[in-house]
C-alpha positions in Angstrom: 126.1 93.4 109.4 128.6 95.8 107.8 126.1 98.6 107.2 125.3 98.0 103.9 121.3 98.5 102.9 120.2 95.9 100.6 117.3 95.0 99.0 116.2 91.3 97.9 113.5 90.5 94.9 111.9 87.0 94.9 108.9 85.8 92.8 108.2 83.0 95.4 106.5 84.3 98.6 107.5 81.8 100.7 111.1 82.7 100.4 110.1 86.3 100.6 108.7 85.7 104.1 111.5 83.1 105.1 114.6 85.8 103.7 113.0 88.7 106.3 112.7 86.3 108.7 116.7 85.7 108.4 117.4 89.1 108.3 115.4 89.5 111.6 117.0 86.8 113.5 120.5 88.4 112.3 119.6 91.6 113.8 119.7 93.3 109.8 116.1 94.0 109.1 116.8 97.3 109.4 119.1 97.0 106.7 117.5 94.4 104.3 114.4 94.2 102.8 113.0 92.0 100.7 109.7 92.2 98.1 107.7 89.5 96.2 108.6 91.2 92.6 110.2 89.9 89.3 113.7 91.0 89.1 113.3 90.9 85.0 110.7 93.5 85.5 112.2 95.4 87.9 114.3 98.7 87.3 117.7 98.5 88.2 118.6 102.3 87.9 118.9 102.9 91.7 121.2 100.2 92.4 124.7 100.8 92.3 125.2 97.0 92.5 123.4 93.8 91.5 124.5 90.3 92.9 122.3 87.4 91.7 121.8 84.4 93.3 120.3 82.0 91.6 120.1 77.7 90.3 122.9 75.2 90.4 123.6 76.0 86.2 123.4 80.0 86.3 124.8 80.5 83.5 121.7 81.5 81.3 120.3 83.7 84.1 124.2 85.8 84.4 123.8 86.3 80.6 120.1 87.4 81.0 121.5 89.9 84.1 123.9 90.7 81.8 121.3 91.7 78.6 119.4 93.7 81.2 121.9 95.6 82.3 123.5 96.4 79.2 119.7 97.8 78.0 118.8 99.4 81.2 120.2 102.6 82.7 122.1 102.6 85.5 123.7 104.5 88.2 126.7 106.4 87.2 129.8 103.7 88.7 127.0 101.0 89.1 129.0 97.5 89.3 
């Protein structure tokens, strides 16, 4: 809602469909999308931030995110 374009990755399709479905009914589909794809094998170059969302304990995937990160070119100022 502040004008921020976003985009969501989500291996389960169900939550794909459900997550554009929320972003519609908040009047920010214009601003959000969301794919079915594997954030592991995703590039992260054009982002200039990442926010994960993920389990109750997400401490394993945060150092994962982290690895990826570290290994993967991004953005000049990515966050």
């Amino acid at each position: 809602k502040k004008g921020i374009k976003s985009k969501g990755y989500e291996i389960n399709s169900v939550l794909v469909f459900w997550s554009i479905y929320r972003a519609w009914r908040e009047g920010v589909s214009s601003l959000a999308s969301f794919y079915r794809r594997n954030l592991w094998k995703t590039p992260l170059k054009e982002f200039d931030y990442v926010v994960l969302f993920g389990a109750k304990d997400a401490t394993s995937f945060m150092e994962d995110l982290e690895d990826k990160i570290i290994a993967e070119p991004m953005k000049d100022g990515a966050k």
